[in-house]
C-alpha positions in Angstrom: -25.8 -10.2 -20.8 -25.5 -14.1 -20.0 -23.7 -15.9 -23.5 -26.6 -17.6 -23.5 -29.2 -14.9 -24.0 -27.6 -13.3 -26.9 -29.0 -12.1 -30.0 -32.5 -12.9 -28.5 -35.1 -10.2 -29.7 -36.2 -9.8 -25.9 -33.0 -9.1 -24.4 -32.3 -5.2 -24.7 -28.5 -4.0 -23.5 -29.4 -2.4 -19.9 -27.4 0.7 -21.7 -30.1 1.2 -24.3 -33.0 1.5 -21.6 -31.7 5.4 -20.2 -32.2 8.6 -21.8 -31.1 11.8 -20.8 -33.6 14.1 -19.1 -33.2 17.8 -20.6 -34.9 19.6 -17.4 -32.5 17.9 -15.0 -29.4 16.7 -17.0 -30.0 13.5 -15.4 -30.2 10.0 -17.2 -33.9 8.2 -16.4 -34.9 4.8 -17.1 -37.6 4.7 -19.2 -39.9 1.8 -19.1 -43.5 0.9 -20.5 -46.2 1.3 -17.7 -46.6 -2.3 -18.3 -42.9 -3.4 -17.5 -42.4 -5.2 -14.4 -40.1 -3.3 -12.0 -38.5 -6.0 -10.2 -36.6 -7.3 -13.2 -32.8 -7.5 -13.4 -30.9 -7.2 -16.6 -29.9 -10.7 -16.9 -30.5 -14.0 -14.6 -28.5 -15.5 -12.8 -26.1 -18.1 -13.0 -27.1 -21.2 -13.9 -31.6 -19.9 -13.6 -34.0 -19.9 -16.2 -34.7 -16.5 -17.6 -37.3 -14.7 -16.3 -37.8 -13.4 -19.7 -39.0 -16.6 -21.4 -42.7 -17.2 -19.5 -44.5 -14.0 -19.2 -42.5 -11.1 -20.7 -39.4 -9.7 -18.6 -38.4 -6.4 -18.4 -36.0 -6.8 -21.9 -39.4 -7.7 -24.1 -41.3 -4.5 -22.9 -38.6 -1.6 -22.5 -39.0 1.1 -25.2 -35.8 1.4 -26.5 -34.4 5.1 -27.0 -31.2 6.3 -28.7 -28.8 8.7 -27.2 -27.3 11.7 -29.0 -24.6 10.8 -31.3 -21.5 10.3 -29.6 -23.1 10.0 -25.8 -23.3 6.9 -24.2 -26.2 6.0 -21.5 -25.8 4.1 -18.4 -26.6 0.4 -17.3 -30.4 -0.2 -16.7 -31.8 1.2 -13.5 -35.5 0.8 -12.2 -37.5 3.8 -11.5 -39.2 4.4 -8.3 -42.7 4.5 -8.4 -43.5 4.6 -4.8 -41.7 5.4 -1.8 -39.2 2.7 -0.9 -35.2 2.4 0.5 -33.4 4.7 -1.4 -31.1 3.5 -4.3 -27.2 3.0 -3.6 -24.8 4.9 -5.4 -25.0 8.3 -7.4 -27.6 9.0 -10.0 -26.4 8.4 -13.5 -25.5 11.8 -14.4 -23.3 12.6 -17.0 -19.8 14.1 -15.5 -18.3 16.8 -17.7 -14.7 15.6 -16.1 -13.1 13.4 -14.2 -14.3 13.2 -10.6 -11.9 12.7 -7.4 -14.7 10.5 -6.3 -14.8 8.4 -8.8 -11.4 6.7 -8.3 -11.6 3.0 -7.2 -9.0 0.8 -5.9 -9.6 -2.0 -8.3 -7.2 -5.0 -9.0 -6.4 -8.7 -8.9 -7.8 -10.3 -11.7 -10.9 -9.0 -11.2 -11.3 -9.6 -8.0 -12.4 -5.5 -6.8 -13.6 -4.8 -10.4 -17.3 -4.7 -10.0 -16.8 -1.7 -7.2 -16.7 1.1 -9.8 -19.7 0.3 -11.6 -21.8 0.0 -8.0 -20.4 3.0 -6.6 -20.7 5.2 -9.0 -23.5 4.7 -11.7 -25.0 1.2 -10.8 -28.1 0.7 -8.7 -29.6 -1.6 -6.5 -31.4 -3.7 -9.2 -28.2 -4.0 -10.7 -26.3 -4.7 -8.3 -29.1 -7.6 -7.0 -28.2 -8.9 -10.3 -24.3 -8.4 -9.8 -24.5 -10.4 -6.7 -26.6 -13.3 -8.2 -23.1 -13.8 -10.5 -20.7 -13.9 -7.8 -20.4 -17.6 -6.0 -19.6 -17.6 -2.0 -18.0 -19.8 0.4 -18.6 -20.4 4.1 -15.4 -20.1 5.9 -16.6 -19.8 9.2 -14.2 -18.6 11.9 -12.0 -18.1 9.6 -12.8 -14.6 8.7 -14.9 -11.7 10.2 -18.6 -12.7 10.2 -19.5 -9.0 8.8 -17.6 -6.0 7.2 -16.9 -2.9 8.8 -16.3 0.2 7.4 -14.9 2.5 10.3 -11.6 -0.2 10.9 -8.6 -1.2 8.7 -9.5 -4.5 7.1 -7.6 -7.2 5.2 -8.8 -8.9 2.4 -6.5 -11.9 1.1 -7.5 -11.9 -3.0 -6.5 -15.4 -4.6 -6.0 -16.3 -7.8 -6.0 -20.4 -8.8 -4.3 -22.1 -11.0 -7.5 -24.5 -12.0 -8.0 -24.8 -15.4 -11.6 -23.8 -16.2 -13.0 -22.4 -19.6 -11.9 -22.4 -23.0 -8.4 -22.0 -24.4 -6.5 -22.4 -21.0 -5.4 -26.2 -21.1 -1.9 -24.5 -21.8 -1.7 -22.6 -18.0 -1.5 -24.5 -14.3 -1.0 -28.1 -13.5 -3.6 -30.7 -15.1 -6.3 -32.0 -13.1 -5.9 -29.1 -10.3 -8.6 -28.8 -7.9 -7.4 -25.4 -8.0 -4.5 -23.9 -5.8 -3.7 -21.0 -4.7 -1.3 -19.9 -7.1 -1.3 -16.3 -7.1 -2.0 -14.6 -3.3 -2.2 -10.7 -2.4 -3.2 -9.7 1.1 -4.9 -6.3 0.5 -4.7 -4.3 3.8 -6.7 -1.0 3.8 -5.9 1.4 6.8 -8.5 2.6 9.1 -8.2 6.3 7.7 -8.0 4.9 4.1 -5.2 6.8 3.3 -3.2 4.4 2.4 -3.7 0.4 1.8 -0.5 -2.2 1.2 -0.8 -5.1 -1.4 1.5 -7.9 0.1 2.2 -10.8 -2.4 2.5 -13.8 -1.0 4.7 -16.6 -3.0 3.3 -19.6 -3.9 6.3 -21.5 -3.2 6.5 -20.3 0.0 6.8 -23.3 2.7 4.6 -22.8 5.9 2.9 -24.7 8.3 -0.8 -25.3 7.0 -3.0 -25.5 10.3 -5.7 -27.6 10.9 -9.2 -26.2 9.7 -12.5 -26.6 9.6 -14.5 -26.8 5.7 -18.3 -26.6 5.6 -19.5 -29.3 3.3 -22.4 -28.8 0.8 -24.9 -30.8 3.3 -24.1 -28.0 5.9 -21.7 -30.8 7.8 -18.0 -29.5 9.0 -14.9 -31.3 8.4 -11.5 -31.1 9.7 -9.2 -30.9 7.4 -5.7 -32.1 8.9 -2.9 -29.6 8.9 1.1 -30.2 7.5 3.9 -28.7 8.4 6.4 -27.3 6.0 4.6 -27.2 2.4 4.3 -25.2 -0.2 1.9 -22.3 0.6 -0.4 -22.9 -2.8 -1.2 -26.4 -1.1 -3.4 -24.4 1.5 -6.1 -24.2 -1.0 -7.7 -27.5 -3.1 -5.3 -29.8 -1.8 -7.0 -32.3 0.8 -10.3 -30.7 0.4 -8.6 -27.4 1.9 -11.3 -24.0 1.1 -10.2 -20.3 1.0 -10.6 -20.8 4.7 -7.9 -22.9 5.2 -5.4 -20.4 3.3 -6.8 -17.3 5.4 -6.0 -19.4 8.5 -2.3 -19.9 6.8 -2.0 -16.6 6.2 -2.7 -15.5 10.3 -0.5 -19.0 10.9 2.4 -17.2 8.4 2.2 -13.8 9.2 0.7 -13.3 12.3 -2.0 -11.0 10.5 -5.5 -11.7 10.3 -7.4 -12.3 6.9 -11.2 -10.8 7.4 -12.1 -11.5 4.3 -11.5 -13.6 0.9 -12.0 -12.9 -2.8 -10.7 -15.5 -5.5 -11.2 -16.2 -9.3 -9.5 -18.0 -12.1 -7.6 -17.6 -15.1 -10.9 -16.4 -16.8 -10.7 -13.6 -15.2 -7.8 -12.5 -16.8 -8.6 -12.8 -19.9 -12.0 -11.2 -20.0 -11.5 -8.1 -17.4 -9.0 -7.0 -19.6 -11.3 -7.4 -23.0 -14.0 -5.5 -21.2 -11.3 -2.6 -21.0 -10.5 -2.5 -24.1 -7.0 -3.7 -23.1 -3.9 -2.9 -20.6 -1.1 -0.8 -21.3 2.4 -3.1 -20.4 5.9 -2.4 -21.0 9.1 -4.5 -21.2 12.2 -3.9 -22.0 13.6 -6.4 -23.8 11.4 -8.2 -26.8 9.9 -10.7 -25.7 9.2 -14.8 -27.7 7.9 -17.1 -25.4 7.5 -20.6 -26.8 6.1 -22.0 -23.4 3.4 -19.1 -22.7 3.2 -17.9 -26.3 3.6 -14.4 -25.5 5.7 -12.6 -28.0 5.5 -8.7 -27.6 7.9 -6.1 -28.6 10.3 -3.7 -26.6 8.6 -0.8 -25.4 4.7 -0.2 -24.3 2.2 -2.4 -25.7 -1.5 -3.1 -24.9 -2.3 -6.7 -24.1 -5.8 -8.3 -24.0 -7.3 -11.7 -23.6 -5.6 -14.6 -24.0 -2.4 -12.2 -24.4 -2.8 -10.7 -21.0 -3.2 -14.0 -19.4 -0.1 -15.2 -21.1 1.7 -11.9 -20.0 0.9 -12.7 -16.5 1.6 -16.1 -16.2 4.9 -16.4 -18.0 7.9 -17.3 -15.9 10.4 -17.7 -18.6 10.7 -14.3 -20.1 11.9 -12.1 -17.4 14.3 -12.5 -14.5 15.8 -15.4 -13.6 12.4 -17.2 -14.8 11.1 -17.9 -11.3 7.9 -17.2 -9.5 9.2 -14.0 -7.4 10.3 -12.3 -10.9 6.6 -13.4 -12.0 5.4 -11.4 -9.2 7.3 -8.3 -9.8 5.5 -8.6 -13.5 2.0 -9.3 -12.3 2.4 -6.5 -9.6 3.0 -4.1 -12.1 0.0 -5.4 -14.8 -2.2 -4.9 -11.6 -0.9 -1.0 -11.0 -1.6 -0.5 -15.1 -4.9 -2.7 -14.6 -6.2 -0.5 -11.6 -5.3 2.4 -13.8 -7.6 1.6 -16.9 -10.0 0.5 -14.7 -10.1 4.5 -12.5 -9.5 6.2 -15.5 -12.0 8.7 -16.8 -12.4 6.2 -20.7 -13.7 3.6 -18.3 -15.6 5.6 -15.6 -17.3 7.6 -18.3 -18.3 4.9 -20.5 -21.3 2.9 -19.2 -20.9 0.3 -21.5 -17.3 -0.6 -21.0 -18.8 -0.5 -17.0 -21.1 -2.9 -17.9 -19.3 -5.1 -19.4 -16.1 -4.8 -16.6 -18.7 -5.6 -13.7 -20.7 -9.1 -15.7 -16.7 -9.7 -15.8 -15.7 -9.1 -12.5 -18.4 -11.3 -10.9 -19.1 -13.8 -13.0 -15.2 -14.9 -12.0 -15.7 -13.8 -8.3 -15.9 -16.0 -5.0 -16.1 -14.1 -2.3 -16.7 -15.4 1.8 -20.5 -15.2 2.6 -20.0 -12.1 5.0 -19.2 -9.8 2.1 -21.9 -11.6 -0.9 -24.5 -9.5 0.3 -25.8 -6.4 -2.1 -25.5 -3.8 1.1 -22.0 -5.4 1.8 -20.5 -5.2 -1.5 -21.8 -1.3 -1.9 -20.2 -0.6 1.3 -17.1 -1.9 0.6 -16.6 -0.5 -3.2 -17.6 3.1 -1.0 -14.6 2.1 1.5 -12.0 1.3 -1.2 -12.2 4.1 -3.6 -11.6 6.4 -1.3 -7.8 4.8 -1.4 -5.5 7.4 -3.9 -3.4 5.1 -5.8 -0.2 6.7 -5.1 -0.4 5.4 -1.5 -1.1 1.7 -2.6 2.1 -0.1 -2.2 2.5 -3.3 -4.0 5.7 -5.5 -2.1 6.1 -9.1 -1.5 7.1 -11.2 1.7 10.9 -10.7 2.4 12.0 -14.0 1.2 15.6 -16.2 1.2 16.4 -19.3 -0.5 15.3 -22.8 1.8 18.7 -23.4 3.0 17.3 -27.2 3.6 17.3 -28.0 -0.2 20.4 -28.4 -2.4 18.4 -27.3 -5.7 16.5 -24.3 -5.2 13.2 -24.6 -5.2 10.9 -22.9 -2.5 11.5 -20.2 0.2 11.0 -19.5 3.7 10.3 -16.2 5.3 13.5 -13.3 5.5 13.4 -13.6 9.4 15.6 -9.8 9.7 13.1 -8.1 7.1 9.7 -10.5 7.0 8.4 -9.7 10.6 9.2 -5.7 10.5 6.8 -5.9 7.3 4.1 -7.9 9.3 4.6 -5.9 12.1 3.7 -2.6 9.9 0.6 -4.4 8.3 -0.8 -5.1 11.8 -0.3 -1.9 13.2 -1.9 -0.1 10.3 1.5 1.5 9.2 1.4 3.1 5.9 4.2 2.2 3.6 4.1 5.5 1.8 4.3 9.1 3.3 1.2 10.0 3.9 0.4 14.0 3.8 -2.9 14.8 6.0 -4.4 18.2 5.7 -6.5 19.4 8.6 -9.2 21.4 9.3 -9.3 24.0 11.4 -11.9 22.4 13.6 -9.2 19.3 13.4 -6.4 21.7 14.5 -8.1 22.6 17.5 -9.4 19.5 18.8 -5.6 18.2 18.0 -4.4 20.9 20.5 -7.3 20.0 23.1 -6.2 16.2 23.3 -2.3 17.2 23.1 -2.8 19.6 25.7 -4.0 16.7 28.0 -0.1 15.5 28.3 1.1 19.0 29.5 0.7 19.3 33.2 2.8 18.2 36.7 3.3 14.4 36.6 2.4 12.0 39.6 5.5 9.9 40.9 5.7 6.6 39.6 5.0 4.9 43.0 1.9 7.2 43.5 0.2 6.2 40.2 -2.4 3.3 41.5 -3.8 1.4 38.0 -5.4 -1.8 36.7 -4.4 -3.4 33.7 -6.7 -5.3 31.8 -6.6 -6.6 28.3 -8.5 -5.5 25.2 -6.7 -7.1 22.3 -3.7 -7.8 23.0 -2.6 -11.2 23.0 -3.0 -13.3 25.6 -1.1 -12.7 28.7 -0.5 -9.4 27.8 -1.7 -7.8 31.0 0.0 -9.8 33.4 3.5 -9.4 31.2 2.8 -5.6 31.5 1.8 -5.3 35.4 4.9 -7.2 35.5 6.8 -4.7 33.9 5.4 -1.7 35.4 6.0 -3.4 39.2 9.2 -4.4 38.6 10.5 -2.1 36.0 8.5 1.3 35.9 8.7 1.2 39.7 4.9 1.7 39.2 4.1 -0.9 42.3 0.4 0.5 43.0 -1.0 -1.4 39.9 -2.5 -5.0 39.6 -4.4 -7.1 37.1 -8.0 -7.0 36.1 -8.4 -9.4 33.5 -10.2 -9.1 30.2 -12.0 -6.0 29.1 -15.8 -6.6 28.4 -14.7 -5.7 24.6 -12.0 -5.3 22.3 -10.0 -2.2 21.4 -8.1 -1.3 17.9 -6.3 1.2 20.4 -4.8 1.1 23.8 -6.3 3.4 26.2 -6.3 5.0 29.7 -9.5 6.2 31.7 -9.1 8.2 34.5 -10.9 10.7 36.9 -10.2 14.7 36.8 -8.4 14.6 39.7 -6.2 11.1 38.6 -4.7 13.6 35.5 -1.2 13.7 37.0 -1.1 9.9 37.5 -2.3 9.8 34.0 0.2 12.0 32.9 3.1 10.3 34.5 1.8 6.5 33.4 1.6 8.3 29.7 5.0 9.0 30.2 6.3 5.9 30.9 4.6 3.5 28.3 4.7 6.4 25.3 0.7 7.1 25.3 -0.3 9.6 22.8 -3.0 12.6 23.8 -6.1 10.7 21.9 -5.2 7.6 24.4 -6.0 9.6 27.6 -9.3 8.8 28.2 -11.0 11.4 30.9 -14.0 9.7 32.6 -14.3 8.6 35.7 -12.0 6.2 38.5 -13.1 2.6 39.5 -12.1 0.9 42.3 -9.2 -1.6 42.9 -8.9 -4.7 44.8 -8.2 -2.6 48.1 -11.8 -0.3 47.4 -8.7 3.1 46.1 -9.8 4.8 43.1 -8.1 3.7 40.3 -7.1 4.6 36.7 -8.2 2.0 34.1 -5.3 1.0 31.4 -6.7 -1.2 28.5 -4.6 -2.7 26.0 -5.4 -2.9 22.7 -4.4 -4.7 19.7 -1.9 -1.8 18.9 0.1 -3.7 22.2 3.6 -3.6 21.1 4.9 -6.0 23.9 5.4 -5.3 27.8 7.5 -2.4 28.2 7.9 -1.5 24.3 6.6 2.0 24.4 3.3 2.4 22.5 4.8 5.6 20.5 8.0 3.8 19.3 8.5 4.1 15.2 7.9 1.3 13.4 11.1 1.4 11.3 10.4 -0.2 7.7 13.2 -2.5 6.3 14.7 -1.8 2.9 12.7 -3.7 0.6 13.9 -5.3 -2.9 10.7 -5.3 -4.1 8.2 -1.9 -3.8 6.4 0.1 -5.5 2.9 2.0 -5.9 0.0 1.7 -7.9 0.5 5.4 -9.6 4.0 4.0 -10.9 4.7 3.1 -14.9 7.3 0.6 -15.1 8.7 -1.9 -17.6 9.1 -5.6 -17.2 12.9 -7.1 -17.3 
């Protein structure tokens, strides 16, 4: 419910509207015959209510009472004719905790609304969800839709502007808002496992130059700098969330698809609509600066006490901004923890109150504001166990071009191993697959396409072309292969018509030894070898086809080469209790 409409005799909580259905064990939304059945609980931001000409929804619901110590879900319309069917599960009542219930949910509210449209919400609801969350248009900066059978990246922001009540006390005064707290959420392409890279603020990178879309629908070029803080990529200038994706790809070499950012606010009332988060330190804790004063041991933090617990740099470590990372890491694990646990899943009303939370702090890019998007994507993330979400931050040294320490620059042995992983969609937990016995024996089929007699290398004719890679990555491998792999029956064909996630090899039946041998020699995998059918090369031959894919390592780096991970000083997963020192 909007602040606003509170206390209003027409506004009914969208929990009191559902009653439980003793034939089918099923909650039901119970409306008047009169009711209109387009209404959503609420308006949105910044509208008049529908409500106040006419009657809404709220003024003509019969109200009915649960049995004592059940609670109903949020308000859902019923269906009175055919139509699309509604998103998400009906709003049964689970006697347990479901395995399918668990959502990856984090960063200041950033994810939070995903548990309430995947699992009880609806599509009325969720219309209304999506009229609270504000987007941007970052243009090429991101992907221009979501897709839910790749890995994706989602950089989640948190600013430092001061907005709301009670927070005069946190950021600089007079931000524009920077971004002060960054976590590039990657999510593999199985969902198996996803890796939460934090990215320090004082981080110095080159910004690049990027384009902003004004509020007249005009672009502007904003004008990069080189070596600046990375919070300066957002607010400063004019700079959008745009602008810090494309320093992020600039920084790291991996690609943001997508953005999602909030305030301080966000803090402070995801955590009240919890009913608090369960933290731990080890040493008491009296803060003048942030206020927070908590004892040794576990306590549970809310509010303007959560906010304070997560902004704080003077009580632990060495009072910096990578010790404050270590801190906020771990409130996220405990946050993501309330949020999937079966007190929040199974109460509607604490659901409720999490998503109006969740949103009403949210900016998200334009490609993911859509009510179809954001189900899909809530659908996509929960199926992400929390023991393989690893929380880490960039390998980081000292700037050794400043006498007082104050900002960082990447660990150049450690940082580009990590980046490396992310891109190639490398978990960094050990992830335990069980298969099928259907997915046994179509594992042997593709294995079994590597066993065979293998072509010599000078008898293997092939055209490269490239799929992904970066560019001039088929003329750097035919140049390997000629010169190196002795593979001198191979030439260049350019760019495939599409891109590939995967590197891969067509060939004819009778090309398999060829294809054998070339698998040999670049470390192809079974699922790589691609049996179709020969083209022909420049000389009218039959020839295999070898596309590279974004998985391209580098000419003559073998595609099936580990990816070793470095020892990092920072790690751990969202599953994990720790205390704060």
């Amino acid at each position: 419910m909007d602040a606003q409409g509170r206390g209003r005799a027409d506004d009914v909580d969208p929990a009191d509207q559902w009653v439980l259905n003793p034939r089918t064990g099923e909650y039901e939304l119970q409306l008047s015959p009169s009711a209109p059945q387009s209404s959503v609980p609420g308006p949105r931001r910044g509208a008049p209510r529908s409500g106040d000409a006419g009657g809404g929804t709220a003024g003509t619901a019969r109200r009915r009472t649960a049995a004592p110590g059940r609670e109903v879900p949020p308000q859902r319309r019923r269906r009175s004719a055919p139509e699309e069917p509604v998103p998400g599960r009906r709003g049964r009542r689970p006697e347990k905790k479901s395995k399918g219930k668990r959502a990856l949910l984090w960063a200041g509210g950033s994810t939070a609304f995903v548990v309430l449209v995947a699992g009880v919400g609806g599509y009325v609801y969720l219309k209304h969800l999506e009229g609270n969350v504000s987007t941007t248009d970052v243009g090429s900066a991101g992907s221009s839709s979501f897709k839910k059978n790749e890995a994706f990246n989602i950089l989640i922001i948190g600013t430092d502007k001061r907005t709301g009540e009670g927070n005069e006390g946190y950021g600089d005064k007079g931000s524009v808002g920077h971004a002060d707290t960054n976590i590039l959420l990657h999510v593999s392409e199985d969902r198996s496992n996803a890796t939460a890279l934090s990215i320090p603020r004082d981080l110095i990178v080159d910004v690049p130059d990027c384009e902003t879309v004004q509020e007249d629908g005009t672009t502007k070029i904003i004008p990069g700098s080189t070596g600046v803080r990375f919070n300066t990529s957002l607010g400063e200038s004019g700079r959008d969330p745009g602008c810090t994706m494309r320093t992020v790809k600039e920084a790291t070499g991996i690609q943001p698809h997508h953005f999602m950012m909030a305030d301080f606010n966000a803090v402070k009332t995801l955590t009240t609509a919890v009913g608090g988060v369960d933290v731990c330190v080890e040493n008491a804790v009296d803060d003048p600066k942030s206020h927070l004063k908590l004892p040794a041991g576990e306590s549970k933090v809310e509010g303007e006490q959560a906010l304070a617990f997560v902004r704080t740099r003077h009580a632990f470590g060495n009072e910096g901004d990578l010790d404050r990372i270590k801190v906020q890491q771990q409130f996220l694990g405990s946050l993501m923890r309330k949020m999937s646990s079966s007190d929040t899943l199974t109460s509607p009303t604490k659901l409720v109150k999490l998503a109006e939370a969740a949103t009403n702090a949210l900016t998200v890019d334009e490609a993911i504001g859509k009510v179809g998007t954001l189900k899909d994507m809530a659908l996509e993330l929960k199926k992400v166990p929390p023991k393989n979400i690893t929380f880490t931050t960039v390998p980081v040294i000292d700037n050794p071009a400043e006498k007082v320490k104050a900002t960082v620059v990447v660990n150049e042995t450690k940082g580009p191993q990590v980046f490396d992983m992310i891109r190639n969609d490398v978990s960094f937990t050990e992830v335990k697959k069980k298969e099928s016995e259907k997915e046994k024996k179509e594992a042997a089929q593709v294995a079994a396409r590597l066993q065979g007699e293998r072509s010599e290398p000078s008898e293997v004719r092939v055209r490269v072309m490239n799929g992904g890679a970066p560019v001039g990555s088929a003329q750097q491998e035919l140049s390997y292969l000629q010169t190196s792999a002795g593979v001198t029956k191979s030439e260049n064909a350019g760019n495939a018509p599409a891109d590939l996630a995967k590197t891969t090899l067509e060939y004819a039946p009778d090309q398999a030894d060829q294809a054998r041998a070339l698998a040999e020699i670049l470390g192809l995998s079974g699922a790589a070898m691609k049996p179709g059918e020969s083209v022909t090369n420049s000389q009218g031959l039959p020839t295999m086809t070898l596309t590279l894919g974004k998985d391209f390592k580098g000419a003559g780096v073998r595609l099936d080469a580990a990816v070793k991970k470095p020892d990092l000083d920072n790690e751990s997963t969202a599953d994990q209790k720790q205390c704060a020192s």
